[in-house]
Every structure is written in structure tokens, then in C-alpha cells.
N, C-alpha and C positions, 0 to 999 in steps of 0.2 A: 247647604241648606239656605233658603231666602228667608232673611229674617225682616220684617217692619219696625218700620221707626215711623215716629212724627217729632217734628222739633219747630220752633217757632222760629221763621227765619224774614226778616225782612218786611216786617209786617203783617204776614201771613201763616199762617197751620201749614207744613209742609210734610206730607206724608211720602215714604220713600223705602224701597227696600234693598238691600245689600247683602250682596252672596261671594263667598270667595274669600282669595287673597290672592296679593302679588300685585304686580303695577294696577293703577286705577282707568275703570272706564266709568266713563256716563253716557246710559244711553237714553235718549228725549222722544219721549211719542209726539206722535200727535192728533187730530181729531178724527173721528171722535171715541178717541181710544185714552187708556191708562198704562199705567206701565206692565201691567197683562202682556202687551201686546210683544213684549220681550221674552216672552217665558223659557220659549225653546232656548232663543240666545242666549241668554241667561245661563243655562244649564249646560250648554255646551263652551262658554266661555268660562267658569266659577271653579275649574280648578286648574286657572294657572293667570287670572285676572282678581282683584277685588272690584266688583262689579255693583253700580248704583244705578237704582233705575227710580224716578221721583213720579209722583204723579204731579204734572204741574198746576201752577195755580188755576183754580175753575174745575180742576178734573178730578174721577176719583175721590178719593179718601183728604187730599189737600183743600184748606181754607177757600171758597168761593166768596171773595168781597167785592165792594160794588165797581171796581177801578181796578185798574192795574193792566191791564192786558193788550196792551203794548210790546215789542220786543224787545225795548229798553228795560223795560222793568220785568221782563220773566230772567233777561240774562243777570240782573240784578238779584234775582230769588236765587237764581242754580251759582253764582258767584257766593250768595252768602252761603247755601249749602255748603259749597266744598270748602270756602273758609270752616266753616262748623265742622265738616268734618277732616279739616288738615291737611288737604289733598293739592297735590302739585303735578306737574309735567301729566295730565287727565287726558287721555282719550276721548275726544267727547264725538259721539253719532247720534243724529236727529233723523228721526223720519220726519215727515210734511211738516207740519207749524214745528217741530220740535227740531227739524234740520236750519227753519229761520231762526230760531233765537238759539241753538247751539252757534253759530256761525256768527250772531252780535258776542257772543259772550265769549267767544274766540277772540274777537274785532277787540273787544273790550278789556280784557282782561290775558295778555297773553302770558302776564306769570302765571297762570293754572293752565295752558290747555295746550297740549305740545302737537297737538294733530284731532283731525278732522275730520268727520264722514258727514255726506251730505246724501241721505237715500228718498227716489220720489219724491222730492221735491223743487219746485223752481221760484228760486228767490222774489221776492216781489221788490217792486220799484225799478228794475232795472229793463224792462221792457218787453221783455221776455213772457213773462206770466203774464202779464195784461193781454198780450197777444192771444194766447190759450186762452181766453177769458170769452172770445167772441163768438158767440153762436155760430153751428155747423149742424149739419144733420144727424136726425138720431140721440139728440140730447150728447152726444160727444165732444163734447167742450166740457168746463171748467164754470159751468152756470152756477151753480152752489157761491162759487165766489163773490159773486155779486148778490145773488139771493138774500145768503144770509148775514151779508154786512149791513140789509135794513135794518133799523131801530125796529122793536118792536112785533112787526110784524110776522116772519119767520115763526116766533116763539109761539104766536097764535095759532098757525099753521098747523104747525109740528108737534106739538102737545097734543098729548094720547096716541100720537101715531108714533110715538119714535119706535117701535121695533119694526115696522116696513118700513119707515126712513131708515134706518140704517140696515136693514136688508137691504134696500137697493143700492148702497153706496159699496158696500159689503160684495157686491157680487157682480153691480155693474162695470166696475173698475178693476176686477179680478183676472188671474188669468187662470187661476186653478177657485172657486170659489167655494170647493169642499177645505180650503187650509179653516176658514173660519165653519168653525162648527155650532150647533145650536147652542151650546152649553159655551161658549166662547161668546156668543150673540147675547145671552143672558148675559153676560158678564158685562158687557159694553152696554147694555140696556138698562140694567140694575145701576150702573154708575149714573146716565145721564139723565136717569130722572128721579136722581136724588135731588132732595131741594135747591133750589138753587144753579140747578149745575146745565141743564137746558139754557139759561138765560147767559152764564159765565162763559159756556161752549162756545156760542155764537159772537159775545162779545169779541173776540178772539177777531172775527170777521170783520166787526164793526169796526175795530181799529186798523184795521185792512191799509188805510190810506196812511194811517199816522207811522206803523211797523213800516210800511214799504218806503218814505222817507226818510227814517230812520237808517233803512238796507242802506238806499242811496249814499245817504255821508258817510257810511260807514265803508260802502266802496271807494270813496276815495283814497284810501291806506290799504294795498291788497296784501292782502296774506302773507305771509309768509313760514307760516307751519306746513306741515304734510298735508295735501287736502286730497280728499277721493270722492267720486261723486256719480252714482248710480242711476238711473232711473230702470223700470220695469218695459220690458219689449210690448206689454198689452194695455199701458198706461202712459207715461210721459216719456220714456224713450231716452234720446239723447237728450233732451230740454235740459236733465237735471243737470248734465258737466256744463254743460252751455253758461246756464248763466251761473254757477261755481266759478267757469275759468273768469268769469265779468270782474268776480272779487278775488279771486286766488289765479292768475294766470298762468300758473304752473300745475294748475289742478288735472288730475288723472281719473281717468275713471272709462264710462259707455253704458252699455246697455243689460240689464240681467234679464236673461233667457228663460221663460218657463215663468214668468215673476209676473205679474200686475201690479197695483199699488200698494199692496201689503207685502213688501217685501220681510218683514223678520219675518212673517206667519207662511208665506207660502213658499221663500228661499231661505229658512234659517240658517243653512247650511254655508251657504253664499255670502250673508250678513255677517256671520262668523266668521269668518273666512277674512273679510270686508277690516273686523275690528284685529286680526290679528297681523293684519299685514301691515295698520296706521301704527296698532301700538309697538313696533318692531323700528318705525322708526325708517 
């Protein structure tokens, strides 16, 4: 059974729920998603893991304040979490923004986190994702990146439309784009325009440059936990081990087949799979 919590951690309202027992995972979404976006995995990990999925700051059910949203300071919120809740040698797997700041809080903290999953996403700073960044045809790039790290503007945009905004990220980026269902779209809609949380979302972007410096120094010390690193065959591909190995040069991983960007939602199976092979050790 997933049960909620919120607890005050680090400054912030940290809403979070945990299913299961037995060794610890933490698994990190990211935009523009909640910890929803784990449900299946969740359920297929929860009896034989103690399994925590957080809504991170800006998202969800967790505190949206006007700062913070940096990868320094989300690994800070998910490091005070697992102090709170007494957790050690963590599995921790991030999807997109939630693979970059699983992977500081790795960097950061490596008494809590004994191994690593890094799914669809390719770390910033390191040269890699800037690359992706550059217009191609077809809107097939990584334009959003740049988009919505402007001030201000974005928010004008995209206000009142966020349910065909995120329909189109939802399906364009898909490789099965029935895994997200209406009532899954609600769910992702109903959270980002709750007060506050359009503006916190994107800040996420805004701090684009300062989180990708951040990457940078924190590549200089590589890894040295288990690290695995996926990308989807109709989305980012090989990009994610690519620049995985940049920070972890013994990192393993390739390509997930059948998969787009949403990989817990449209390969749970594979993502489960993914958390039971790191936490094994």
C-alpha cells in the first residue's frame, strides 16, 4: 500500500510517499510530472523494496517557494529527506530533471546512496545536452530547453493552455503515447496549475545554466557507485549513457526498446528491472 507523507525538510513542505519494505529506493521524476509518474514501478517493486518517491520541490503536493531550484539545493531537500527518514546505502533513480539532481546527490552525499539509475536524461553542463539543444527539423530538438529557461515569459504563454502543452510533450516525445492516459493527463494538469506550480516548474529551466555548472564541478570527482543509464530508442537514445559515462566512466547501460521519454510509464517493466539490478549491487 502507498501511503503519504509530508514533513518539513530543508526549508521546504516535502510531500512524499512510501510503499513497501526491505532495502531502500528513491525514485525522482521529473518535469512535468510528480511522483504519479512511478505508480506502476512502485507496485511492481513494494514487495521486496521499501520504496520512496517525493514530489520534488515546485511539484505536486510539495512546498513551491520563490528560490531554490538549482541542483544543489533539490540534492539538499532529497539528502535531508532520507536523513528524516534514516535511510542509508539508497538506490536512488531519476528520470529527466530528477536523473540531474539524483546524480548531484549521489556526487554529494555518498554515505546515503550506494548506486544509481540515470533514465532519459542527458546531464547538462557537460556538452552533450547543449548539443541537443540546437534546432533541427520537425521541432526535434530539445527547444523547450531553452524556451522555458526565460524569465517570465513562458508562464504567459502557457497559462490556460497547460493541458495541450503537455499533451504535446506527452505524445510528441513518446514511443507508445497511449502509456499516458486521459486520466494520467488530469493528473499531471491538476498538479501544474495549482498555485504556484507553473511558475516553480519552469523555474527548474531558469536555473538551466547555474544546475549545469554545478554538473560541471561536480564531474570533476567521477563516480564511483554502480551507475546504469538508459535512454528511450524514440527519444534520446544512447545520449543518456553518453554523458553518464562523462561523470561515472564505468557507467553501463544503452538503449530501451519500445520506450520514448516516459520510460517508468511506457516500459515499467524494464525500469523495474533497471532498479533491481542497481539495488543487487
Amino acid at each position: 500500500m502507498t501511503v503519504h507523507h509530508t514533513a518539513q525538510l530543508n526549508g521546504v513542505k516535502q510531500h512524499y510517499v512510501v510503499a513497501g519494505s526491505g532495502p531502500a529506493v528513491l525514485l525522482l521524476h521529473g518535469w512535468p510530472q510528480t511522483w504519479h509518474e512511478w505508480r506502476h514501478v512502485i507496485d511492481a517493486l513494494a514487495g521486496d523494496f521499501t520504496v520512496v518517491a517525493p514530489d520534488l520541490r515546485g511539484f505536486g503536493y510539495s512546498g513551491k517557494p520563490a528560490s531554490g531550484y538549482d541542483a544543489e539545493t533539490y540534492a539538499a531537500d532529497l539528502a535531508a529527506l532520507l536523513e528524516h527518514l534514516d535511510l542509508h546505502d539508497v538506490t536512488v533513480v531519476g528520470h529527466d530533471w530528477g536523473a540531474v539532481f539524483g546524480y548531484v546527490l549521489a556526487a554529494a552525499h555518498p554515505e546515503r546512496v550506494s548506486a544509481l539509475g540515470i533514465v532519459e536524461m542527458a546531464l547538462p553542463g557537460l556538452g552533450m545536452m547543449e548539443q541537443a539543444m540546437a534546432p533541427v527539423a520537425d521541432g526535434n530538438f530539445l527547444w523547450h530547453m531553452g524556451f522555458q529557461s526565460v524569465p517570465d515569459l513562458p508562464e504567459l504563454l502557457i497559462a490556460g493552455k497547460e493541458r495541450p502543452y503537455l499533451r504535446w510533450f506527452f505524445e510528441h516525445f513518446a514511443y507508445d503515447p497511449s502509456a499516458i492516459t486521459e486520466a494520467d493527463l488530469d493528473e499531471y494538469v491538476a498538479a501544474i496549475t495549482q498555485t504556484g506550480a507553473l511558475r516553480a516548474g519552469l523555474a527548474v529551466y531558469q536555473e538551466f545554466f547555474r544546475s549545469a555548472e554545478q554538473v560541471k564541478a561536480r564531474s570533476a570527482t567521477p563516480l564511483d557507485i554502480p551507475v546504469r543509464a538508459y535512454g528511450g530508442e524514440a527519444c534520446l537514445g544512447g545520449l543518456t549513457l553518453a554523458t553518464a559515462q562523462a561523470v561515472a566512466p564505468a557507467a553501463e547501460g544503452g538503449v530501451i526498446e519500445r520506450c520514448g521519454h516516459w520510460a517508468a510509464e511506457e516500459r515499467p517493466d524494464f525500469v523495474s528491472d533497471l532498479v533491481r539490478d542497481l539495488a543487487k549491487g
